[in-house]
N, C-alpha and C positions, 0 to 999 in steps of 0.2 A: 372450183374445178379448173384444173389447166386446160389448154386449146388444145394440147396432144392428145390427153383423153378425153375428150369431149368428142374431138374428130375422130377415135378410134370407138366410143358411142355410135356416133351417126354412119360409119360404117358398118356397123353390128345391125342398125334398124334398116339398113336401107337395102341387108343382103337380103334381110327376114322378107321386106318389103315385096322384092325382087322375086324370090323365090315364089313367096306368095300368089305373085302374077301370074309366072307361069306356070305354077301347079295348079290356078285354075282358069288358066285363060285369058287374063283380064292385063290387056297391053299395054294400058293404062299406068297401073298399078307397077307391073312391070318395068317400064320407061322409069315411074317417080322413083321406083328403089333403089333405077343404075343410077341415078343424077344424087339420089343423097348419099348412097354408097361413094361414088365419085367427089362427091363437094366434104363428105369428111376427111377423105386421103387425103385431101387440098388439105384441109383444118389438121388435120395431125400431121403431115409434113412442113408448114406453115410453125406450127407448137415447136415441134424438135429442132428447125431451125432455130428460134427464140432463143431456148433451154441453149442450145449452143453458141451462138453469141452474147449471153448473160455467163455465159462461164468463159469465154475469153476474156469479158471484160472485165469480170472477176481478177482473170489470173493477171492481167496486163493492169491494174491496180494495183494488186498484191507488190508484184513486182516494181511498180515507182515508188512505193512506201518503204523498199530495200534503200 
């Protein structure tokens, strides 16, 4: 599994998490969902960068093999 979906996972659990809290109160719970929601945007922004500099250096390859 890439680090783009992986962090687009751990936002998906962390909004669940999130909600969770404050649909029943529990600030706790709450808090962990914004910080995992939060550290997966990190993780899937983190991925897309990758994904984009593996394709530059792709094409900047390609192109000294011309």
């Amino acid at each position: 599994m890439g680090q783009e979906t992986h962090g687009k996972q751990e936002k998906v659990k962390g909004r669940v998490k999130e909600s969770a809290g404050i649909i029943t109160g529990d600030r706790e719970l709450e808090r962990k969902g914004a910080r995992q929601r939060a550290a997966g945007a990190v993780e899937e922004s983190v991925g897309k960068a990758r994904q984009k500099v593996g394709e530059f250096v792709d094409g900047v390859a390609k192109a000294v093999k011309k």
